[in-house]
MARSEVO-384286 format. One record per residue: residue number from 1; x, y, z of N, C-alpha, C, O in turn. Coordinates in steps of 0.001 Angstrom, whole numbers, plus 500000, padded with zeros to 6 digits. Layout:
<nodes>
{NUM; {X; Y; Z}; {X; Y; Z}; {X; Y; Z}; {X; Y; Z}},
...
</nodes>
This chain:
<nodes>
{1; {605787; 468022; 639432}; {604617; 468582; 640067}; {604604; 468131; 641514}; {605134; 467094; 641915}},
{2; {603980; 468966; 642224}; {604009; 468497; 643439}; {602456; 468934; 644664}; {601698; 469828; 644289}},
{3; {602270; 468462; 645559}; {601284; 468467; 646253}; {601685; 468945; 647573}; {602209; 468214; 648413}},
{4; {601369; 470479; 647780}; {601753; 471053; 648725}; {600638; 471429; 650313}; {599428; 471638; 650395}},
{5; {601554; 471385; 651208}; {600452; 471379; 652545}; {601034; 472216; 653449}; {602260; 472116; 653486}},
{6; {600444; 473176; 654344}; {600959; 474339; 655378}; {600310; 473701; 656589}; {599142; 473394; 656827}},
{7; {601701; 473573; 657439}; {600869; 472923; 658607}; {601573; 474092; 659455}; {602572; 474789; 659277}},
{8; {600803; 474010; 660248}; {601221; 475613; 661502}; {600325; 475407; 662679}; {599310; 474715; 662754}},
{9; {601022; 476295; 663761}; {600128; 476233; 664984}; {599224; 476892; 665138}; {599140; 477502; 664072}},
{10; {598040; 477380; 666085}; {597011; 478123; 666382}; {597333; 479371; 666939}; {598080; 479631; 667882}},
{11; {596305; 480497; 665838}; {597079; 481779; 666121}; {595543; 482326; 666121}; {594554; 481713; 665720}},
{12; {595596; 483534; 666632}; {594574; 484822; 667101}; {593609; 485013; 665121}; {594112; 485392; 664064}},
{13; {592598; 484688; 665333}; {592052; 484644; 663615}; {592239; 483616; 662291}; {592090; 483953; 661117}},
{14; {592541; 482510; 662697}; {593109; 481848; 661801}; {591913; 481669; 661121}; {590773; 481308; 661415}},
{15; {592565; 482063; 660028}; {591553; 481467; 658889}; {591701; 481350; 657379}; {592519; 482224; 657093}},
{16; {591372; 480790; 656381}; {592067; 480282; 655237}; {592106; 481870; 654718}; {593170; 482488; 654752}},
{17; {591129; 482359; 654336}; {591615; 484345; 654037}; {593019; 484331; 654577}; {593897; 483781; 653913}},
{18; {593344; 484991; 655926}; {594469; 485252; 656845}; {595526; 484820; 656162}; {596471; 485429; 655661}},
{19; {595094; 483076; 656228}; {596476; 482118; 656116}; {597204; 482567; 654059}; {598382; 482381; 653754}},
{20; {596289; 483043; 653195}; {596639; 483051; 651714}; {596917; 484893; 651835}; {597536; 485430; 650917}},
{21; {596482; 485616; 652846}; {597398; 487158; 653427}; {599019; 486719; 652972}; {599829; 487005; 652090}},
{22; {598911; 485728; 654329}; {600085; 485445; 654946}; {601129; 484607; 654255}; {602227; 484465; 654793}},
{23; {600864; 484061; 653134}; {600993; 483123; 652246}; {601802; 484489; 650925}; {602896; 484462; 650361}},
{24; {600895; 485316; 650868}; {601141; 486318; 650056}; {602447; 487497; 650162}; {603232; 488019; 649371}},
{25; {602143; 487567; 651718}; {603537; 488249; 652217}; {604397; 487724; 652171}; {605394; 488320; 651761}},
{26; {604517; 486127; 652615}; {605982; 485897; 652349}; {605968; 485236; 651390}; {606454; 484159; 651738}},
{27; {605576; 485174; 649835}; {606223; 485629; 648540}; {606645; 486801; 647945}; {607355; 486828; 646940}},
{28; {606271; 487676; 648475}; {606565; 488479; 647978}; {608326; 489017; 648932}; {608763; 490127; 648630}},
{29; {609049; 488257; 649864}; {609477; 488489; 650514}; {609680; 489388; 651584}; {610659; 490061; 651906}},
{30; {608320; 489233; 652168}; {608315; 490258; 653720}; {608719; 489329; 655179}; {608784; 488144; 654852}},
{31; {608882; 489434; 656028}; {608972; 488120; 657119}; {607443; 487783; 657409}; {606367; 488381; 657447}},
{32; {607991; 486366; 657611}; {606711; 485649; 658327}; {605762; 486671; 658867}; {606170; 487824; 659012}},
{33; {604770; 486414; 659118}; {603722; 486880; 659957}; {603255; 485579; 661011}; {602414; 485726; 661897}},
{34; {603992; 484251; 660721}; {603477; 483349; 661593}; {604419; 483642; 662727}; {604014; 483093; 663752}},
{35; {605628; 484371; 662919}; {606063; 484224; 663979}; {607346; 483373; 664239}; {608054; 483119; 663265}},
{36; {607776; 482817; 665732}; {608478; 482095; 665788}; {608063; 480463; 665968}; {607411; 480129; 666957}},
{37; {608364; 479739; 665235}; {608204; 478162; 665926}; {607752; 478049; 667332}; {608377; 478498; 668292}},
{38; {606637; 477426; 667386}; {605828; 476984; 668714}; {606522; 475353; 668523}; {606817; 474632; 667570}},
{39; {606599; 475237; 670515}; {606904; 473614; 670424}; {605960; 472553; 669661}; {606472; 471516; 669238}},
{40; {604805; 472762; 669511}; {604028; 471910; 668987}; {604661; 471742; 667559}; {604834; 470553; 667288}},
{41; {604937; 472354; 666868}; {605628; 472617; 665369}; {606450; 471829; 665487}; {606439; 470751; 664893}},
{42; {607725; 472368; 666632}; {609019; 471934; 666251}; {608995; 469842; 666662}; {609502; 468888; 666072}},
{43; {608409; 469919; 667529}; {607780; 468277; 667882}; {607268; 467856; 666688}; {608080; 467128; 666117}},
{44; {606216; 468020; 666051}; {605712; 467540; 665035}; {607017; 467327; 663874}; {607342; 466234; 663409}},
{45; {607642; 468611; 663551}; {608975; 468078; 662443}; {609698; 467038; 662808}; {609866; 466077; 662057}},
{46; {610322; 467136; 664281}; {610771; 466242; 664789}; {610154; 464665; 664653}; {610903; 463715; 664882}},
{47; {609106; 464507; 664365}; {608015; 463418; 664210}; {608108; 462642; 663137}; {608077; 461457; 662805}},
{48; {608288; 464177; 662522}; {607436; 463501; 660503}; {609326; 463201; 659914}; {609682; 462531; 658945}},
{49; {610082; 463851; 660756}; {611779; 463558; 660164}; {611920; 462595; 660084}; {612091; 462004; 659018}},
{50; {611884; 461744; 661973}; {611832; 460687; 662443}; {611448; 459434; 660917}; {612387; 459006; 660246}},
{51; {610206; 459090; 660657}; {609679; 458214; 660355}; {610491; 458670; 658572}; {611077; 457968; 657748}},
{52; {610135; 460143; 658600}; {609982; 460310; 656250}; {611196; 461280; 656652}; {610877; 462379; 657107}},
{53; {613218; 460827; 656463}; {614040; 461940; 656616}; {613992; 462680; 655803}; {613712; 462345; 654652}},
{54; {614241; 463864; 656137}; {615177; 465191; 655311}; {615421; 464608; 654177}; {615629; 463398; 654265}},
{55; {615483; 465259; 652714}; {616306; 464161; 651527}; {618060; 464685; 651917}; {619019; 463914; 651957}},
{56; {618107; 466397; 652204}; {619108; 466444; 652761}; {619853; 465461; 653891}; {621065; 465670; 653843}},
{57; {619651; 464869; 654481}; {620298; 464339; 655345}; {620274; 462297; 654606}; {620678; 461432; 655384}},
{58; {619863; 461933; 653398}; {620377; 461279; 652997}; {621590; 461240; 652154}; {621673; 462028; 651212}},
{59; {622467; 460464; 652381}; {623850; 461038; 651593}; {623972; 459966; 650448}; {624327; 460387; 649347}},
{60; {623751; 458813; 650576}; {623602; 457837; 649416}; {622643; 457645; 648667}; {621514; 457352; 649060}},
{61; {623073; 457828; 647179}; {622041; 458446; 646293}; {621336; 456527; 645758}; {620391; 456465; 644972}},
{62; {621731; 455717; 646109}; {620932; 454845; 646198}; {620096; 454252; 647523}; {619414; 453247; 647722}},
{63; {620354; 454970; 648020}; {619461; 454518; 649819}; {618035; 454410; 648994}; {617670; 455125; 648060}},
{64; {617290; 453237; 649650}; {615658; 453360; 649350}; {614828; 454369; 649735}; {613804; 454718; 649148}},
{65; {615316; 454861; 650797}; {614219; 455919; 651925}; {614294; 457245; 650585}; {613363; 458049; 650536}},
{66; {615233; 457330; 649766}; {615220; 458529; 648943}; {614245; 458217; 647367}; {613874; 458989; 646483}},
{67; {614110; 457009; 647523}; {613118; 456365; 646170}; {611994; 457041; 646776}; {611294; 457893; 646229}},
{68; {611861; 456522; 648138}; {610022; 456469; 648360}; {610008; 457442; 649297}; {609402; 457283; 650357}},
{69; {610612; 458450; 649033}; {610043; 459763; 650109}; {608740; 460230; 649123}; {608236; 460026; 648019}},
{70; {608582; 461038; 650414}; {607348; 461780; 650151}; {607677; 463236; 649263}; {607007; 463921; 648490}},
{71; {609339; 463332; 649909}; {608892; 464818; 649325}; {609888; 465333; 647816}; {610562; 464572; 647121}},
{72; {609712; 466800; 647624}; {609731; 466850; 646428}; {610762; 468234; 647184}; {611045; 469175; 646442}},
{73; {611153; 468249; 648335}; {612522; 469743; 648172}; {612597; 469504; 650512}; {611851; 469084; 651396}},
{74; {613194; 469763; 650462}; {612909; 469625; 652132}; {612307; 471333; 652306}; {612185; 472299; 651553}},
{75; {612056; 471056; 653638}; {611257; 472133; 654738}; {611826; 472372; 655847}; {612578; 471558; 656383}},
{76; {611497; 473700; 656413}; {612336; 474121; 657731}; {611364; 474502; 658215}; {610331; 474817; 657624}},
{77; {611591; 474526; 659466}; {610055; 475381; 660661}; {610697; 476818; 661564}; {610234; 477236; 662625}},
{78; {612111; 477517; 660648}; {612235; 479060; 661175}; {611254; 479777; 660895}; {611138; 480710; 661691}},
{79; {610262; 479740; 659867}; {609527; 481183; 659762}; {608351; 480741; 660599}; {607304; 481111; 660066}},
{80; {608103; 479897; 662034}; {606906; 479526; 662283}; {605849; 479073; 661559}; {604729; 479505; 661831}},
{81; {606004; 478267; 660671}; {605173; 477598; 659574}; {605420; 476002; 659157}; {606084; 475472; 660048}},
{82; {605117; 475127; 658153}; {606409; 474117; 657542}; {605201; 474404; 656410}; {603974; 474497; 656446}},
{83; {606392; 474505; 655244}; {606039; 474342; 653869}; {605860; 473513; 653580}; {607002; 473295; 653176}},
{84; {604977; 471994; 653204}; {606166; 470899; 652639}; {605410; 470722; 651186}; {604196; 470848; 651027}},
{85; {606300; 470427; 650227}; {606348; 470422; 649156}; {606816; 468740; 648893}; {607951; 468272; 648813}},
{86; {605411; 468016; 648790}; {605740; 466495; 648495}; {605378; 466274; 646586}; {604872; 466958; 645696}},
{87; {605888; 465140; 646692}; {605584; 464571; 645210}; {604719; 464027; 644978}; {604596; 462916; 645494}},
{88; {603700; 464525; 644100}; {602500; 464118; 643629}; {601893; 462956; 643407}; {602247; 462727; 642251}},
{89; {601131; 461954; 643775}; {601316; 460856; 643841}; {601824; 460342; 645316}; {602053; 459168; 645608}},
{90; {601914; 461170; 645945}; {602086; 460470; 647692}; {601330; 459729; 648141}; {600105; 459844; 648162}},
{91; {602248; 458525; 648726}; {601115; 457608; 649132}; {600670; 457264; 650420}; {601383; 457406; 651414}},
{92; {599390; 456767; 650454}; {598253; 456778; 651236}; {598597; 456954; 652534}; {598063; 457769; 653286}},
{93; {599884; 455864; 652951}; {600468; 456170; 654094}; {600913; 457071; 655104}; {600835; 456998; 656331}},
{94; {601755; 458583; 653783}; {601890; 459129; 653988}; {601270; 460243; 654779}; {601502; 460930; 655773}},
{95; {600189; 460049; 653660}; {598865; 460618; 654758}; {598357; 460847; 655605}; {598026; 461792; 656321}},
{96; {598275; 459561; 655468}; {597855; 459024; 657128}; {598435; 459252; 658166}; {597741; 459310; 659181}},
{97; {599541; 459408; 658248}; {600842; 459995; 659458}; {600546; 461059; 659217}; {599706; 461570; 659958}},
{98; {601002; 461724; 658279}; {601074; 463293; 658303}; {599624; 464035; 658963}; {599671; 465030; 659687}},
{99; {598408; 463373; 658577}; {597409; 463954; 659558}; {597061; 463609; 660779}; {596465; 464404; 661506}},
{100; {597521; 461867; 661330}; {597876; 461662; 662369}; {598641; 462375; 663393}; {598457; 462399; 664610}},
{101; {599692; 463052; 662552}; {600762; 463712; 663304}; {600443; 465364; 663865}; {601000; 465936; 664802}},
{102; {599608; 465775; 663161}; {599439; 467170; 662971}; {598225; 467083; 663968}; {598135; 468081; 664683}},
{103; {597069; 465909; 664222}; {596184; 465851; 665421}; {597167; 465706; 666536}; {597072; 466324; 667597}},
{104; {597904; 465047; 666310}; {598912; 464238; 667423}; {599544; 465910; 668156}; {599420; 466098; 669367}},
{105; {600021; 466706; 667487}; {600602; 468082; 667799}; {599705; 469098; 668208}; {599954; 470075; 668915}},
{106; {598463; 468706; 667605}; {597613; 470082; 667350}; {597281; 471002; 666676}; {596675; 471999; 667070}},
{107; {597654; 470760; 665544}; {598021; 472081; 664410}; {597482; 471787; 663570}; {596940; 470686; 663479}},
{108; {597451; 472800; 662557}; {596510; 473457; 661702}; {596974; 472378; 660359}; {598169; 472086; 660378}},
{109; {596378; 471935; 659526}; {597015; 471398; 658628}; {595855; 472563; 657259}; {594642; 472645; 657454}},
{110; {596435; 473204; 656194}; {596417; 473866; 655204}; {596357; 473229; 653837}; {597474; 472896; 653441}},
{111; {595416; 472978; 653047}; {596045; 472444; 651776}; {595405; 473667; 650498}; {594221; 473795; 650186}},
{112; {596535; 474419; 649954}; {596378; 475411; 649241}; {595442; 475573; 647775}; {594632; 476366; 647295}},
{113; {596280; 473970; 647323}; {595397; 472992; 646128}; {594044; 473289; 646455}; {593518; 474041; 645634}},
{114; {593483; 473013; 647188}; {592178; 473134; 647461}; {591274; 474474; 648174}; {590122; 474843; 647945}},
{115; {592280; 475000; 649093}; {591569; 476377; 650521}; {591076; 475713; 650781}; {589902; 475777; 650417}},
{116; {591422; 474700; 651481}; {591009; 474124; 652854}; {591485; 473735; 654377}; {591709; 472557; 654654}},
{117; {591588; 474479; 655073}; {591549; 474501; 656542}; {591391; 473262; 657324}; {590178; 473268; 657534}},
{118; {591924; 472068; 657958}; {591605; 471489; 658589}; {591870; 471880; 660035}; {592745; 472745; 660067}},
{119; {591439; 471561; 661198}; {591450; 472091; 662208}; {591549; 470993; 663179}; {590624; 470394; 663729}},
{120; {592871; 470816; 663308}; {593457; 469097; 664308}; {592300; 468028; 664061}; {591706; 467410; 664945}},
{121; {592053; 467912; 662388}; {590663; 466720; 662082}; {591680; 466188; 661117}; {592581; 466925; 660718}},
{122; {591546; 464530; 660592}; {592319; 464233; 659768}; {591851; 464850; 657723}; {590750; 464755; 657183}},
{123; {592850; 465285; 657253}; {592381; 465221; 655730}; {591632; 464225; 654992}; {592068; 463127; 655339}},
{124; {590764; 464102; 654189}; {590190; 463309; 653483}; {590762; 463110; 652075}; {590229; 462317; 651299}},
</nodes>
């Protein structure tokens, strides 16, 4: 199981409606509607890599950083969006950066679990 969050930049209407549109189109496989990666995005991945890597880019299947990641599949920021798909049970820390980071950028942080919209404010 996992605990999923849409973090993205500021676009013309944003709003949790829009964002579960947009959510909808690309399952069903249409392209993004978010567009291309804004620097604020690609900075922020760059951020959250930094501190919590890629699991892809760990190659030793006993490294610690792969015990205590956060996540549960990696994420890319081509469709102007980041999916991330963490493991349930993420801890507190994690958090805390990840909404640190997303004020720190500016961007929208999404949590689907719930339809809730944060708006560069930290999650509770």
């Amino acid at each position: 199981m996992s605990c999923d969050f849409v973090i993205m930049s500021e676009f013309d209407g944003i709003s949790i409606d829009l964002i579960n549109q947009y959510m909808d189109r690309i399952e069903k496989g249409e392209p993004s509607p978010f567009g291309e990666p804004q620097e604020d995005l690609l900075g922020f991945a760059k951020d959250i890599w930094e501190k919590y890597p890629a699991l892809d880019s760990i190659e030793d299947d006993n490294d610690p950083r792969l015990k205590n990641s956060p996540w549960s599949c990696d994420f890319s920021t081509v469709d102007g969006y980041v999916y991330m798909c963490c493991r349930w049970g993420t801890s507190e820390d994690f958090i805390e950066d990840l909404n640190s980071l997303v004020n720190k950028h500016k961007l929208f942080l999404y949590d689907p679990q719930d339809s809730i919209l944060y708006d560069n404010s930290p999650a509770e």
